[in-house]
PALUMBA-942551 format. One line per 8 residues: number of its first residue (from 1); their letters; for each residue x, y, z of C-alpha. Coordinates in steps of 0.02 Angstrom, whole numbers, plus 50000, padded with zeros to 5 digits. Each point is the difference from the previous one (the first is absolute). Layout:
<atoms>
NUM	A	X:Y:Z ~ ...
</atoms>
This chain:
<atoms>
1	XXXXXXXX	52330:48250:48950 ~ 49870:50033:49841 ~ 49864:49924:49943 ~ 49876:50047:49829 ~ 49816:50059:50088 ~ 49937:49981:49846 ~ 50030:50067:49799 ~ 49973:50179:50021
9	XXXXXXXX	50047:50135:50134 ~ 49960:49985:50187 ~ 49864:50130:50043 ~ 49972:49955:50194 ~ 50090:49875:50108 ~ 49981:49973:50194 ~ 50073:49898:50120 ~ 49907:49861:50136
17	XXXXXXXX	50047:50069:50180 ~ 49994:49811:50054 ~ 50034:49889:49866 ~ 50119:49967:49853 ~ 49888:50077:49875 ~ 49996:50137:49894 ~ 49856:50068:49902 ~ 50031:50085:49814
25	XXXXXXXX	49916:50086:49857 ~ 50058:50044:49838 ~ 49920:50064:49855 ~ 49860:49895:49891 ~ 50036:49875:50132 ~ 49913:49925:50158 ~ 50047:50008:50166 ~ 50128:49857:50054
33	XXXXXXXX	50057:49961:50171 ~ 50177:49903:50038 ~ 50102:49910:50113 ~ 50186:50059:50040 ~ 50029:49852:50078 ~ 49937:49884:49861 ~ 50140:50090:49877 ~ 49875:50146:49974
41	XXXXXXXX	49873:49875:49930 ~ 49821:50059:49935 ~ 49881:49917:50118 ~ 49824:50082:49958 ~ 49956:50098:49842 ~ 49827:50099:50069 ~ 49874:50027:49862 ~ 50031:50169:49873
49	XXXXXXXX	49825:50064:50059 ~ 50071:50184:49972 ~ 49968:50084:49839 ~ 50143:50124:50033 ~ 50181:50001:50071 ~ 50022:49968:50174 ~ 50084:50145:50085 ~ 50039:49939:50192
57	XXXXXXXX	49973:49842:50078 ~ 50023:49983:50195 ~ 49968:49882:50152 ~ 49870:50018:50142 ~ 50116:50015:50160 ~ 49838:49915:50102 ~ 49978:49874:49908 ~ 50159:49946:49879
65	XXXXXXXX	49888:49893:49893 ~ 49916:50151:49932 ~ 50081:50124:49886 ~ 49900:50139:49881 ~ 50059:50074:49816 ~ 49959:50159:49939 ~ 49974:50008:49810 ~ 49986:50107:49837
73	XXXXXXXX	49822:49925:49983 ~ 49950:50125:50130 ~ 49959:49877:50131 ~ 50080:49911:50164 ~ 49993:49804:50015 ~ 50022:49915:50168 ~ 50075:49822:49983 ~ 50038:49831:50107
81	XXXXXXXX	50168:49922:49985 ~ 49904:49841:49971 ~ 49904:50032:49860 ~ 50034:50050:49823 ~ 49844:50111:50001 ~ 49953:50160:50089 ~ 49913:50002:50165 ~ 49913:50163:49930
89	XXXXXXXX	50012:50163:49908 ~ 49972:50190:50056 ~ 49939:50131:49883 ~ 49990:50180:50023 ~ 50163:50085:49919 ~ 49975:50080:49845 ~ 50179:50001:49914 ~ 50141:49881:50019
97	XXXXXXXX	50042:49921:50203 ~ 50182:50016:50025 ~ 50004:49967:50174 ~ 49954:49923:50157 ~ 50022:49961:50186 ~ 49933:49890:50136 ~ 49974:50082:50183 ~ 49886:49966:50134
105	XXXXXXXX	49896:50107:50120 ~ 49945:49916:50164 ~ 49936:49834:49945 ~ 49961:50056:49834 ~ 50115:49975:49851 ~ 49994:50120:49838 ~ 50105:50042:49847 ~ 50058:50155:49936
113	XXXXXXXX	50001:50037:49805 ~ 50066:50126:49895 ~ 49951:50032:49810 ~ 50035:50118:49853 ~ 49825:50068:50036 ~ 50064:50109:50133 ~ 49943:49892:50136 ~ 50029:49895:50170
121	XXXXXXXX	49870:49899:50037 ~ 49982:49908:50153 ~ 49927:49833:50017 ~ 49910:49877:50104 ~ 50064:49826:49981 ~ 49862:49901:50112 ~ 49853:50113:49918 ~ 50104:49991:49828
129	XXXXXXXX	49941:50194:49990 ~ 50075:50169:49961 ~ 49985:50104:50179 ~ 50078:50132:49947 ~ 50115:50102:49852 ~ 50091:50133:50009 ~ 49999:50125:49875 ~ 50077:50143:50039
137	XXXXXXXX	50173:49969:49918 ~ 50073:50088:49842 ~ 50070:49863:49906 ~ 50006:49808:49954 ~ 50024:49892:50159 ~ 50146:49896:49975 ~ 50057:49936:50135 ~ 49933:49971:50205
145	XXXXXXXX	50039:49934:50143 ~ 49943:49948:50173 ~ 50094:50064:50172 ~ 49923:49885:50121 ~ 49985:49983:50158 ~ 50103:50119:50093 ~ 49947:50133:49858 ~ 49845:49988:49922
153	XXXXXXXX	50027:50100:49866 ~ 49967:49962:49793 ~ 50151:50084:49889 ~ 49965:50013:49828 ~ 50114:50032:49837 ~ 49942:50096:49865 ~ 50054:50036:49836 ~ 50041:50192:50052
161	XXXXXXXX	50155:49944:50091 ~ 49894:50053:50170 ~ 49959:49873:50166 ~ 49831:50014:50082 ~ 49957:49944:50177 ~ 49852:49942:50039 ~ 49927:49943:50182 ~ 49933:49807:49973
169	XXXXXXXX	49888:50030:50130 ~ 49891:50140:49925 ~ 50093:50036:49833 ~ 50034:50174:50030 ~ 50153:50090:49905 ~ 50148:50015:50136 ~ 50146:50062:49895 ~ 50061:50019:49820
177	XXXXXXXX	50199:49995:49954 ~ 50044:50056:49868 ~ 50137:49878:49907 ~ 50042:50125:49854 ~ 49920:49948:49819 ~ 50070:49821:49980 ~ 49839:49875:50031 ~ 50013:49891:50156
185	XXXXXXXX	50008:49829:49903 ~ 49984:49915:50168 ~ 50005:50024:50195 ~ 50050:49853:50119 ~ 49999:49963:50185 ~ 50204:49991:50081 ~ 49955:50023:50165 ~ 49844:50066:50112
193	XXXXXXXX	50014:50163:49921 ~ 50141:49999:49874 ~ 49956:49984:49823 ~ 50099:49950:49858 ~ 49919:50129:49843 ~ 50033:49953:49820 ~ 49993:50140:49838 ~ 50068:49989:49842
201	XXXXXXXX	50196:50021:50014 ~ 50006:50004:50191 ~ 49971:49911:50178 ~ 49960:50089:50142 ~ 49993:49949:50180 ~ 49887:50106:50099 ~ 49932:49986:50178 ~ 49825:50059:50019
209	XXXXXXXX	49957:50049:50158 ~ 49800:50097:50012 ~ 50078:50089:50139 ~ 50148:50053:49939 ~ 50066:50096:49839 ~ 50099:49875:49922 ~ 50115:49982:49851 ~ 50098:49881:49885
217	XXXXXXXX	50142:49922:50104 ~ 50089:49943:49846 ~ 49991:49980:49829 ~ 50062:49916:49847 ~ 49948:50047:49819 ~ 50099:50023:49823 ~ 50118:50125:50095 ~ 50062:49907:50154
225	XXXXXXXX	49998:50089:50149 ~ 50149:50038:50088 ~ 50046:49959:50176 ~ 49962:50188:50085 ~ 49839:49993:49910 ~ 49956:49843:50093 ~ 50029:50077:50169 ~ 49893:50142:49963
233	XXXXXXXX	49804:49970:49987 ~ 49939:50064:49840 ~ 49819:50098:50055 ~ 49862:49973:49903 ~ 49888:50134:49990 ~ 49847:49945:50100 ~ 49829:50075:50010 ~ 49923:49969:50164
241	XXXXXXXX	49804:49978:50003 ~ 49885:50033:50172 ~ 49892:49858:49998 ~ 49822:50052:49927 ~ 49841:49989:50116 ~ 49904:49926:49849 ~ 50027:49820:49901 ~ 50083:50013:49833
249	XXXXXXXX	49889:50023:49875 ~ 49945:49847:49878 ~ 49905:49879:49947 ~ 50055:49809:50016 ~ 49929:49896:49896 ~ 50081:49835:49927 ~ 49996:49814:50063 ~ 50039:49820:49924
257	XXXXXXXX	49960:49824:50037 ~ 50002:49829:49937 ~ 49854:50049:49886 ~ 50086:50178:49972 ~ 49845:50100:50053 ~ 50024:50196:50040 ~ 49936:50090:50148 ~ 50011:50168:50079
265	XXXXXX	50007:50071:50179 ~ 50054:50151:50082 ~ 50098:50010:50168 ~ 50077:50123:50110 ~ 50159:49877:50014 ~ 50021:49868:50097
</atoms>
């Protein structure tokens, strides 16, 4: 089964965890979402209120009629399945956003980003403010993701081929792995702690464990692995922080709403 998202090539697709629908993007084109069980037919076109490509698209697991993109434009937009028009807009990055992630903390839900500007930033989605971004990372964030509940850590993908781990609770660096040169393109949940890591020419399946030195499990790139190679954990060389007594440094600063104001605030975390 096929069907045309649109005239030009995909650049971020995600999937409903309830419903028959799938969201798309694609180049010079607006976000769509479609019905598999209608014979993958296009039942809302939202409005192209992004002036640049839209690099990741995904669903709010609390509430499934939400879903965020992440965009060239340097902003995030948070939308409603039932409107063609954003709910609101957060500001703050200064390069490109190429990705995002939903995760909650008590009561509380937020949304990670990551950006070419060599920064995470954390934010609040019932004040619609920045709490907090992380800055101490080497190269463009491209990918993050959320372990939650059982482990709440942040992982995030950067261009350097290396993981970090970061506690969601207080945003302190836990762990780096390093993946070799090759960018992590993406990193997705199989699992509590299993994670499914993506970099040009290879896939990588790696269970990350804070407590615990862990390594690939398998992996499957332009050379295929062989069988003996599979049984045998590759390590990854891992550099092993001790949690510092003070906050990371940096400033947060960066919020949007309906009438795309900007506001700044500093926090120790959450």
């Amino acid at each position: 089964m096929s069907f045309r998202a649109g005239s030009s090539s995909v650049t971020a697709m995600t999937i409903h965890p309830t419903q028959p629908y799938v969201l798309s993007s694609a180049y010079e084109s607006p976000i769509r979402l479609w019905n598999w069980e209608e014979g993958w037919q296009c039942t809302r076109t939202f409005d192209d209120e992004h002036s640049g490509t839209v690099r990741q698209i995904t669903f709010n697991p609390k509430d499934a009629n939400c879903f965020a993109s992440a965009s060239e434009d340097q902003t995030v937009k948070v939308w409603n399945l039932d409107s063609p028009k954003s709910s609101y807009t957060l500001f703050g990055h200064l390069a490109q956003v190429n990705c995002l992630d939903f995760f909650a903390h008590g009561d509380q839900q937020y949304l990670i980003s990551g950006s070419d500007d060599l920064t995470a930033r954390i934010w609040d989605l019932e004040n619609r403010v920045c709490v907090y971004t992380i800055r101490a990372l080497m190269a463009p964030v491209l990918s993050v993701l959320c372990l939650l509940p059982d482990h709440p850590y942040l992982i995030i993908g950067l261009k350097d081929g290396t993981l970090h781990l970061f506690s969601s609770a207080n945003f302190r660096l836990v762990r780096i792995i390093d993946l070799g040169c090759s960018k992590v393109r993406s990193v997705n949940l199989m699992g509590s702690v299993r994670v499914v890591i993506e970099q040009e020419g290879a896939v990588s399946i790696m269970d990350i464990d804070p407590e615990q030195q862990g390594g690939i499990i398998s992996e499957v790139g332009a050379n295929m692995v062989d069988a003996a190679r599979l049984d045998v954990a590759w390590e990854a060389q891992l550099d092993i922080f001790q949690e510092p007594k003070e906050d990371l440094p940096g400033a947060v600063s960066g919020t949007g709403n309906t009438n795309s104001t900007q506001a700044s605030e500093e926090c120790d975390g959450i």
